[in-house]
Steps between C-alpha positions, in 0.01 A plus 500: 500500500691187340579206739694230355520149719771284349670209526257293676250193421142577368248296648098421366272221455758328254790502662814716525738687268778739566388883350528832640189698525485863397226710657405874389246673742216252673506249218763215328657609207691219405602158600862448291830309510732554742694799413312680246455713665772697707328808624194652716452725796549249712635163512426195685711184510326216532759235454441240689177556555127412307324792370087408492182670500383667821248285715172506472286433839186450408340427856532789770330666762622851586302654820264249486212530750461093690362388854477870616859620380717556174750375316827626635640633171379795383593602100814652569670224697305192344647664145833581622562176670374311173793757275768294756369168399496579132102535415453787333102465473270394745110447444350540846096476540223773573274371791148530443286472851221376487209742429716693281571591106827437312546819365526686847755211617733530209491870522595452868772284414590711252541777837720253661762444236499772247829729582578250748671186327866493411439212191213456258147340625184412413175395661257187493188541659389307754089396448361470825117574450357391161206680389390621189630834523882350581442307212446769290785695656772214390480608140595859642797351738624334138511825345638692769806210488393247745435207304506223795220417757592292810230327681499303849354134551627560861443786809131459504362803590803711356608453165268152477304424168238251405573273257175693326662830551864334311302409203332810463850672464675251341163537204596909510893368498444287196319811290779774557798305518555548901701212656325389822750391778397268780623476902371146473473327849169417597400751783199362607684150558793673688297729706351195677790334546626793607198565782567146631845513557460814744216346661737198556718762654775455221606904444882465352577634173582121360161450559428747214680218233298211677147704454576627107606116369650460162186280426294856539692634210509238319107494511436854419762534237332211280163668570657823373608350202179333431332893522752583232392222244127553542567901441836476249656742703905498590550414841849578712547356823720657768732407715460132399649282818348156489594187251158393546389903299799424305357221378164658397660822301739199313180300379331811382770612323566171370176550340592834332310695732605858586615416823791640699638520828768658728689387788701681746883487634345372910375228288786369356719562779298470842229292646320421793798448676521844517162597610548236841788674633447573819437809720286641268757530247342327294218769409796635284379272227160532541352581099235360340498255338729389763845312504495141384685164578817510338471216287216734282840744436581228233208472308527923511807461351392225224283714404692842426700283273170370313327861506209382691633767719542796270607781740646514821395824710533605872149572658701744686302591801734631776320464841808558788523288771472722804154684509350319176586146502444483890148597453377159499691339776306252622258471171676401224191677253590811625876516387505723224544297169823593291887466481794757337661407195526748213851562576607112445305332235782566237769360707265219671435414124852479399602311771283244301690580220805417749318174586446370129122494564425752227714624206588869492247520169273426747610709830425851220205331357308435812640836715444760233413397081190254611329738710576804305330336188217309784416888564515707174905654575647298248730630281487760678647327832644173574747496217854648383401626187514837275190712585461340821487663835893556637372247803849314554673288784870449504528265713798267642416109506826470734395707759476368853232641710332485833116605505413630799241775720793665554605568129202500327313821394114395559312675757498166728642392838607179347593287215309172414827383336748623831864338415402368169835518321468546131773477221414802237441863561319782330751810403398739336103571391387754250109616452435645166890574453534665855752340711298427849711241656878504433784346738509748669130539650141610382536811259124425427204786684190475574231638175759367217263170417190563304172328487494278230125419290542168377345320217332170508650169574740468135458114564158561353528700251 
């Protein structure tokens, strides 16, 4: 099967260049000059339109288990909605309870998405309970194609770690290569701040952005980064939302420490605005860390453009409104923690594009080429290249769109972005040459994405 996309504007991390793009079965056969060539199976005109790698989310969580309930996406639609936003790979993370092993965890995530995911995926592993036989079992997650370990400074009594426990792993990180990435907000802090507020009888869902201050971060990121130096292991924060952790990840990389960091589109675009609204609407944007003061959007900003912010995922982590959120009305710590957003990022991020706060170099760079080469894809995602993976977006920067519940294709009762209108518009998606999204609908199904073993972090090696 030959597909030939022509006439429209190449994107990557240098810039833009008008080429047609000639793809032969599930990989990129050539990138050429308009016109050369004239025939394939099938034909796509992108005129008009920018032609870029397929997005890479590198932060999602697919039926996860949280505050007695799961994630509302399974696979299928989690998958599916990200094909209509234009990701075309999604790393999600394998949950290990406490008391448990990693192998057993990643083979049941493995049970969850296997046959079940209609774009490509992989797996971090989340490292709950550090003992010396987990330790030994992250050399086997490496070679089974997990190469990422994400650890929790917060949710004492969950996912917590001691800072002892950190530097154990991040010592195992630094001899096989693993990258260690860090939830840092500094639970025990927040969990009495979070006691005294309900004793004071203060149970909203704002309350769960007063209790979690950006201070908190701030605090546990720098101690997170000082773990890394003593060890010399890499160290990749997620979902950055604070100036004041900002700040920290900028000095250590200033440094030329292997430091990096993500943020998210509710940080760039809400705040705690959102989480006071009132009749309990406001549990919407309950995620941790939570929703920030707008003026930190800036800084968030500032520093996509300096690449102290390397990647920009989702932490998708669909909780609806009616039976999930409502579970903690009247105590805020009981709202289930996570917002929907795998279907947006690309057009959230291209609205910045719109915007002039990042250049479109850097909308493909920090939505698909940084974190495929961050987690071992690279070449084989998060470029238009020969011998790379037919992952390709047409998509339509003059597009006017609505985003709304009532349009999107997440497995949520509502939108965290309701009557956002954006200017540019995914068209047309392929995954490894198959057309899954085209303008007229989803010809994508359920068991075409494959798990993907990824290599090492490539900014490394």
């Amino acid at each position: 099967m030959r597909t030939l996309i022509k006439g429209g504007t190449v994107l990557s991390t240098t810039g833009a260049s008008r080429a047609d793009v000639l793809v032969e079965g599930e990989t990129i056969a050539a990138v050429a000059a308009p016109g050369l060539f004239e025939t394939a199976d099938e034909v796509i005109d992108a005129t008009g339109k920018y032609v870029l790698p397929g997005g890479i989310d590198a932060h999602t969580h697919m039926e996860m288990p949280f505050g007695g309930t799961f994630s509302h996406d399974t696979f299928e639609t989690g998958t599916t909605a990200a094909a209509w936003g234009g990701t075309t790979t999604i790393i999600d993370f394998a949950v290990q309870p406490k008391g448990s092993t990693l192998q057993p965890t990643l083979d049941k995530w493995h049970e969850k998405a296997d046959g079940n995911c209609a774009v490509d995926y992989g797996f971090h592993m989340i490292l709950s309970d550090v003992n010396d036989t987990t330790l030994k079992e992250m050399q086997a997650c490496i070679d089974a194609g997990v190469s990422s370990f994400k650890m929790f400074m917060a949710y004492p009594g969950v996912f917590y770690s001691t800072d002892g426990e950190i530097l154990r792993a991040m010592q195992q990180a630094r001899q096989t290569g693993a990258t260690i990435m860090m939830h840092a907000e500094n639970g025990i802090a927040i969990d009495e701040l979070v006691a005294q507020a309900l004793a004071e009888g203060k149970g909203d869902p704002v309350q769960h952005g007063l209790t979690r201050p950006p201070e908190l971060e701030g605090e546990a990121t720098s101690r997170a980064i000082r773990l890394a130096q003593v060890t010399g292991a890499p160290l990749y924060i997620v979902h950055l939302s604070a100036s004041q952790a900002l700040a920290a990840v900028a000095e250590a990389r200033n440094t030329g420490q292997n430091v990096f960091a993500e943020t998210c589109p509710q940080y760039l675009y809400l705040s705690i605005e959102d989480l006071a609204k009132p009749d309990f609407e406001g549990a919407k944007y309950v995620a941790s860390p939570p929703l920030r003061e707008k003026w930190h959007q800036g800084d968030l900003w500032r520093g996509l453009r300096t690449n102290d912010l390397s990647v920009v995922s989702t932490d998708h982590c669909p909780f609806c409104f009616k039976d999930q959120k409502e579970l903690g009305r009247g105590d805020f710590s009981k709202i289930p923690n996570g917002m929907p957003g795998v279907e947006h990022r690309m057009d959230l991020l291209h609205q910045g594009v719109v915007a002039g706060e990042i250049s479109l170099g850097r909308w493909v760079e920090a939505c698909s080429t940084t974190p495929a080469r961050m987690f071992g894809l690279y070449p084989r995602k998060g470029v238009i290249a020969p011998g790379s993976d037919a992952d390709i977006v047409v998509y339509d920067p003059a597009a006017k769109q609505t985003l709304s519940a009532e349009t999107h294709h997440m497995n949520v009762d509502y939108s965290a972005y309701e009557g956002f209108e954006i200017t540019g518009k995914v068209e047309t998606v392929l995954s490894r040459g198959r057309v899954i999204v085209s303008p007229s609908g989803f010809t994508g199904s359920a068991g075409h994405g494959k798990f993907l073993s990824r290599d090492l972090c490539q900014y490394l090696n």
